[in-house]
C-alpha positions in Angstrom: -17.9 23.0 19.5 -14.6 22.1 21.3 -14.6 20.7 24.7 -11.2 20.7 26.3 -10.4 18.1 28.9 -8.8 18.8 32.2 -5.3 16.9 32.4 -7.1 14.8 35.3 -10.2 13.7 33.1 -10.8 10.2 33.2 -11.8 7.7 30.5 -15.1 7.8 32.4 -15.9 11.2 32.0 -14.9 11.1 28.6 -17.1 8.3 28.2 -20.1 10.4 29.6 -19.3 13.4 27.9 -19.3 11.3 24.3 -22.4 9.8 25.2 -24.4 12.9 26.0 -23.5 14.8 23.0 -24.6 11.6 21.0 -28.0 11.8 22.3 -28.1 15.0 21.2 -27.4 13.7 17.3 -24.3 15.1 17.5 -20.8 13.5 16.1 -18.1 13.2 18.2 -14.4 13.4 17.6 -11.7 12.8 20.0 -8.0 14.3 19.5 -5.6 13.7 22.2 -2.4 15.8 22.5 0.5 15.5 24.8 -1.2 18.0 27.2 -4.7 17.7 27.0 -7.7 15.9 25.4 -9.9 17.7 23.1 -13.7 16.7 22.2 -15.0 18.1 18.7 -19.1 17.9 18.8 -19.7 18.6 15.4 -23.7 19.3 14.1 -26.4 21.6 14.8 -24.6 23.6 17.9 -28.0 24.5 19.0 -29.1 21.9 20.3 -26.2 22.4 23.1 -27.5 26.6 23.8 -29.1 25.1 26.9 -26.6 22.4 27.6 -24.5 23.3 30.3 -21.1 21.4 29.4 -18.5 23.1 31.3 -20.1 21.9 34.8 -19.4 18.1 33.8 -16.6 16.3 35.5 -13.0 16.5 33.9 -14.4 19.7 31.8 -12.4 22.8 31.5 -13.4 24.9 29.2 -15.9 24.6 25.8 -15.6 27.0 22.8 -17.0 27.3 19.3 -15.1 26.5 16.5 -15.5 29.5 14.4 -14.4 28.3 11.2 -16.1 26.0 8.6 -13.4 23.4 8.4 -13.9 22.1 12.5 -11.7 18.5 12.4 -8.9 19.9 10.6 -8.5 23.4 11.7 -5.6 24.9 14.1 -8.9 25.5 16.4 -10.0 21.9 16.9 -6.0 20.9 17.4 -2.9 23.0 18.2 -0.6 20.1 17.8 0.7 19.6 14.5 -0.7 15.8 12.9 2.0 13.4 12.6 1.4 10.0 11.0 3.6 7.2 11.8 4.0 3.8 9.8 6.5 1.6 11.9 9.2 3.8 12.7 8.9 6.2 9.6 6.7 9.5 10.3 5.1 11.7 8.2 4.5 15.5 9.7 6.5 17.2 12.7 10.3 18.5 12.5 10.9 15.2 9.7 10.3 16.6 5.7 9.7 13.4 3.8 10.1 13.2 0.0 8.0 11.2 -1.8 9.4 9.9 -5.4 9.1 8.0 -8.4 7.5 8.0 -11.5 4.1 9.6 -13.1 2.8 6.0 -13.6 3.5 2.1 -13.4 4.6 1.0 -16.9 6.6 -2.4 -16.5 7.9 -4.0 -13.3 11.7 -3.5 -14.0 11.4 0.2 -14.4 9.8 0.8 -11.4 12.5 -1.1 -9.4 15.5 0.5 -11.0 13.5 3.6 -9.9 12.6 2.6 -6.2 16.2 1.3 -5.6 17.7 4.9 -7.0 15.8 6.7 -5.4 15.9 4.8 -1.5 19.6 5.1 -2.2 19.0 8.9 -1.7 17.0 8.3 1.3 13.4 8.0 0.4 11.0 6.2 1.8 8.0 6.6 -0.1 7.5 5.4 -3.9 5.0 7.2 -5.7 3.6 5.0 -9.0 0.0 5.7 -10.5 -1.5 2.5 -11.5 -5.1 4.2 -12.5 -4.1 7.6 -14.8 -7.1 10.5 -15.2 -5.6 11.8 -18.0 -7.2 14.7 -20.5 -7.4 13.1 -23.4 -9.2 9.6 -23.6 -6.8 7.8 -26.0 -3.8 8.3 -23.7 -1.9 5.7 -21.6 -4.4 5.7 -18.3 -2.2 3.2 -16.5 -1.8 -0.5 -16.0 -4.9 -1.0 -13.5 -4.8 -3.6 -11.3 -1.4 -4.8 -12.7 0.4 -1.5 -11.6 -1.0 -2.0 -8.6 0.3 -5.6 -8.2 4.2 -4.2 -9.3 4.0 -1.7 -6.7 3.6 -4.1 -4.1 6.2 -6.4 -5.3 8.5 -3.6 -5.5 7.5 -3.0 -1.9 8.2 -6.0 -1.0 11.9 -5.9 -2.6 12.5 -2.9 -1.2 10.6 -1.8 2.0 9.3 1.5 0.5 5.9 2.7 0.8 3.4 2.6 -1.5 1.4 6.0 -2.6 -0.7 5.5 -5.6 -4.0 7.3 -6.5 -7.3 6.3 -6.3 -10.4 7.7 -8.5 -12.9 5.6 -8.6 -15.0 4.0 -5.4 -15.1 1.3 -7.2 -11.3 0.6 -6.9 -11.3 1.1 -3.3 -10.7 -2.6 -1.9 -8.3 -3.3 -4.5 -6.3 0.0 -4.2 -6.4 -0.5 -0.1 -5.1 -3.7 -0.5 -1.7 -2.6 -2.4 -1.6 1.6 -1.3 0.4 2.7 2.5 -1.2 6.1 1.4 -4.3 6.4 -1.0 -4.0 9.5 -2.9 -6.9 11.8 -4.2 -5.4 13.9 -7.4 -6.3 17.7 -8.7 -9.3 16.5 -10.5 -11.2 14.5 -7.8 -10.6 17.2 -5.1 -14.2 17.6 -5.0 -15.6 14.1 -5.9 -17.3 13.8 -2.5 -18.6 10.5 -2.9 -15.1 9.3 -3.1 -14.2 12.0 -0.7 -16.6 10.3 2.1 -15.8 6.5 0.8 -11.7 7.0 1.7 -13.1 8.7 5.5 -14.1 5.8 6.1 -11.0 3.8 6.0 -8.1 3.6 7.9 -5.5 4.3 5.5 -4.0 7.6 5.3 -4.6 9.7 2.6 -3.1 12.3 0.1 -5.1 15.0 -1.0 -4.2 17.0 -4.1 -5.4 21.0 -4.2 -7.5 21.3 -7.2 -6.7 23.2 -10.4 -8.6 25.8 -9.6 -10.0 25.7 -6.1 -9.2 27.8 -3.1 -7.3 27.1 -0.1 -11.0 27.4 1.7 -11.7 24.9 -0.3 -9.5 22.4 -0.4 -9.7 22.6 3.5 -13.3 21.8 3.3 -12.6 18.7 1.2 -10.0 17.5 3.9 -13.2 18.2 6.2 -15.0 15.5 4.3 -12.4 12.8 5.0 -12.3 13.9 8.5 -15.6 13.9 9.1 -15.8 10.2 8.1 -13.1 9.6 11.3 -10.3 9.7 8.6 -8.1 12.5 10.2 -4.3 10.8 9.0 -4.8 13.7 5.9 -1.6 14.9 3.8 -2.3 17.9 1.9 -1.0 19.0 -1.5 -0.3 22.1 -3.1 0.7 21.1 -6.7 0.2 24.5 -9.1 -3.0 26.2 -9.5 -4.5 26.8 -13.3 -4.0 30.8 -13.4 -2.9 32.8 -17.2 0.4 32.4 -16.7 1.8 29.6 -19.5 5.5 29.5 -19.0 5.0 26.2 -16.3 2.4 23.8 -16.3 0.8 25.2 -13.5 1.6 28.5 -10.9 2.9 27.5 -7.6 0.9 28.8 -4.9 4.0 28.8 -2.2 1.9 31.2 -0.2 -0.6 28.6 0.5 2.3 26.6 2.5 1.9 28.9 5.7 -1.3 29.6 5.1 -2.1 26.0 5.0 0.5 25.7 8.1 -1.6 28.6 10.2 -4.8 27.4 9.2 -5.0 23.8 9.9 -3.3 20.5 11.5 -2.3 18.1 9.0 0.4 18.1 7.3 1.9 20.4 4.1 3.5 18.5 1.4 4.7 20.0 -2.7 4.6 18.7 -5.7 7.2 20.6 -8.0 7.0 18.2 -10.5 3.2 19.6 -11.5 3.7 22.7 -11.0 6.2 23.3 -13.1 5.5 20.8 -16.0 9.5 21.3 -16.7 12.1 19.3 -15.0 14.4 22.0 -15.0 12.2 23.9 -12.4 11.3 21.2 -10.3 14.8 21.8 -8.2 14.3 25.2 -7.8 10.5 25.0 -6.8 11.6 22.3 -4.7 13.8 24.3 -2.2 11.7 27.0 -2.3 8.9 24.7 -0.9 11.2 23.6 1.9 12.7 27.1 2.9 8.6 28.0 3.2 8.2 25.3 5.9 6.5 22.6 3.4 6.7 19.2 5.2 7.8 17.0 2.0 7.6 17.1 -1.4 6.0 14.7 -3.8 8.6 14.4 -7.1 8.2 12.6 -10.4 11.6 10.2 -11.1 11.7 8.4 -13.9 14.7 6.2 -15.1 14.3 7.1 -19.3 11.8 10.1 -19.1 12.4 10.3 -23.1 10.0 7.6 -23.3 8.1 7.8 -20.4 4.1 7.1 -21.5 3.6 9.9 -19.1 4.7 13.3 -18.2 8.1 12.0 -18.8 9.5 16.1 -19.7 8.8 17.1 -15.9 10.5 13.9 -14.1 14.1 14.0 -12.9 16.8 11.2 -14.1 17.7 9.6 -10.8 21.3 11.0 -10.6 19.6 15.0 -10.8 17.4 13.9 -8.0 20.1 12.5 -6.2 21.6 15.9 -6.7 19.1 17.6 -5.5 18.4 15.5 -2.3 21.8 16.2 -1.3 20.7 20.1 -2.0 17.4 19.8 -0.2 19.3 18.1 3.1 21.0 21.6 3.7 18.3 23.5 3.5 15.8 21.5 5.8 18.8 21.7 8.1 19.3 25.5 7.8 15.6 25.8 8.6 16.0 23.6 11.6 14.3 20.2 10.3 15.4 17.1 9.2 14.9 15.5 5.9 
């Protein structure tokens, strides 16, 4: 249910209103906007049939939510989700680029990367420390180590840390180093893990699955949010389909479907989807022409001997390229990048 707020409501009738719908063992979930304050009372609705909410002070209107994602749904918030760290935002008219390579293998790499690529204007390094990988006797990362380069590299450079995270286990030490906390293809539905990251107050990336449906990759968001974790970047990265001449098939429908359907913000990964680098440019400004709010690209400074997806990760002077490619087209769609 969605309770809007008249623009005169006061923090005491929102007060009043949150702790009535509490008694009633409902959870509440406040979104303010520019305009007006909206109050998500999500549960058993029934208990509110006989509940006459419009009459309360500062009310103006209540309304179901209709559809089975409530928190991150278009219906629960018009206003597009924009999360800010310092003076660097994620979502709105800005298209971010997050970059860098498929996982942390030695300190000095990873900075020859993260300076290349800041060059170009990013300001998010991507860098997996923990690797799900298919086969058990591949490289599955440095572990706490890669985590501890990423943040030195931060701290050399000022660029944000995304890393993933797949155990619960990991959580404190992964929060400790990650800006954003990224949930990969394979744990889209690991709810545990799902409702451990709601919990925090870090935002998070959250990769479709393989195989899932847009339906259902919202309702995973709906876990995080659930948990009061809203700050939720989603990612469409190539779904598994019979097609075998990329990695994966771009779904670049889902982008405004994703964009009609929900809040938060939109963001590619070419790199996946195409399993090539020479179709990660292309993939990429397609993703940007379809209103995608960034894009999350593999760079790698020798991808010949990468220990990991090296053949789908861009030297750093073709992304460079690129960027410089990708700044005409956000600006020919209106945006910024």
């Amino acid at each position: 249910m969605i309770i809007v707020l008249r623009p005169d409501a006061t923090p005491e009738d929102i007060e009043k209103i949150t702790e009535r719908l509490k008694k009633l063992g409902l959870s509440v979930h406040i979104s303010k906007g520019e305009e007006r304050t909206i109050i998500g009372a999500i549960g058993d609705e029934s208990v509110l049939q006989d509940q006459p909410l419009d009459i309360i002070p500062g009310v103006e209107s209540v309304m179901p939510i209709l559809k089975p994602y409530k928190l991150v749904s278009k219906e629960f918030r018009q206003e597009s989700t924009v999360i800010e760290f310092g003076d660097v935002k994620f979502g709105g008219n800005k298209v971010q680029v997050i970059a860098g390579p498929c996982s942390v293998e030695a300190k000095d790499g990873l900075l020859n990367v993260a300076e290349k690529v800041k060059e170009s204007g990013v300001k998010f390094l991507r860098g997996g420390a923990f690797k799900p990988r298919t086969s058990p006797y591949s490289f599955q990362g440095l572990g706490v180590k890669g985590l501890e380069y990423l943040s030195e590299v931060k701290n050399e450079t000022g660029l944000l840390i995304v890393t993933e995270l797949m155990d619960p286990r990991d959580t404190d030490v992964v929060y400790k180093h990650a800006d954003i906390i990224q949930i990969g293809a394979r744990n889209m539905q690991n709810f545990r893990l799902l409702t451990e990251i709601g919990k925090l107050d870090k935002p998070v990336l959250l990769k479709r699955g393989l195989s899932a449906t847009i339906k259902e990759l919202l309702m995973s968001a709906e876990y995080i949010a659930s948990q009061g974790n809203s700050n939720i970047i989603l990612c469409e990265r190539g779904i598994r389909t019979f097609e075998t001449s990329t990695r994966n098939t771009i779904d670049i429908g889902a982008i405004p479907v994703l964009k009609r359907e929900t809040h938060l913000p939109v963001i590619v990964d070419p790199s996946h989807a195409a399993g090539t680098w020479k179709y990660v440019s292309a993939i990429s400004k397609a993703a940007i022409a379809a209103g995608a709010d960034g894009l999350m690209i593999e760079v790698h400074h020798d991808p010949e001997s990468a220990l990991c997806d090296g053949s789908q990760s861009l030297k750093p002077q073709k992304f460079s390229d690129l960027m410089k490619e990708l700044i005409k087209i956000a600006a020919a769609i209106g945006r910024e990048l």
